[in-house]
N, C-alpha and C positions, 0 to 999 in steps of 0.2 A: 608719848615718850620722845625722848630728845636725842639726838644724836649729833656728835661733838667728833671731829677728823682733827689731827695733827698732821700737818705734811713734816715729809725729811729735812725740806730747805725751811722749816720756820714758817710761823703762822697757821691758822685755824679755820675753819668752816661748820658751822651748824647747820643742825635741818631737825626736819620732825618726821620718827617712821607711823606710816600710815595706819590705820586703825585707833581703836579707842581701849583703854585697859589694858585687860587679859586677850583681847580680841584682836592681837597685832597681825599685819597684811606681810605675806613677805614682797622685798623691794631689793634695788639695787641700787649702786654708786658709782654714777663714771666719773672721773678726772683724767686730768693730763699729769697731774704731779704725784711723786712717791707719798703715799700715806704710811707714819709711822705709827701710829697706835688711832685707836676709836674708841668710844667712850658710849654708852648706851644709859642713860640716868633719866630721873622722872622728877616732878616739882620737889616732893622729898629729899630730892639727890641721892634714892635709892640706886644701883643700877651696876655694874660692872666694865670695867674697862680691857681690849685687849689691847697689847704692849709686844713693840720689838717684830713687825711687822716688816720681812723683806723678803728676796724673790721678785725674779718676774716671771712671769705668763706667760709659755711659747706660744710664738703667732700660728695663727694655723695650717699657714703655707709650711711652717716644718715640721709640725705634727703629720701635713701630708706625706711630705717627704720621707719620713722615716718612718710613717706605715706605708710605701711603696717599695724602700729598701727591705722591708721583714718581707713584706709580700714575695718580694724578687729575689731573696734568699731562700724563703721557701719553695718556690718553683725550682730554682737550680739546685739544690739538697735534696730533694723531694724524689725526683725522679732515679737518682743511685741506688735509693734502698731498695 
């Protein structure tokens, strides 16, 4: 199976997701660029596309952060009751 990335800024990248058939491996996709849609097709050009692709991904250092804030809201709340 073939797989087809659109970036935001224009222009394209293919690959091939791993396994054979029915028998697909799951995988991942790093880049540096915004991807706006992916496209998932086979020699047929059977296959599905997903479209309209945005958001980013909080880095982890804030994910930290504001599970130490609930935490430390928790503890000063906590002990009133």
């Amino acid at each position: 199976m073939k797989l087809t990335r659109a970036f935001a800024g224009g222009g394209a990248a293919d690959g091939v997701v791993p396994g054979v058939g029915t028998d697909l491996q799951p995988f991942g996709v790093i880049v540096d660029a915004q991807i706006s849609s992916i496209r998932f097709h086979n020699r047929a050009n059977d296959g599905f596309d997903i479209d309209n692709i945005s958001g980013r991904v909080p880095e982890t250092a804030s994910l930290a952060l504001l599970g130490l804030g609930v935490v430390g809201l928790g503890l000063f709340v906590g002990p009133r009751r």
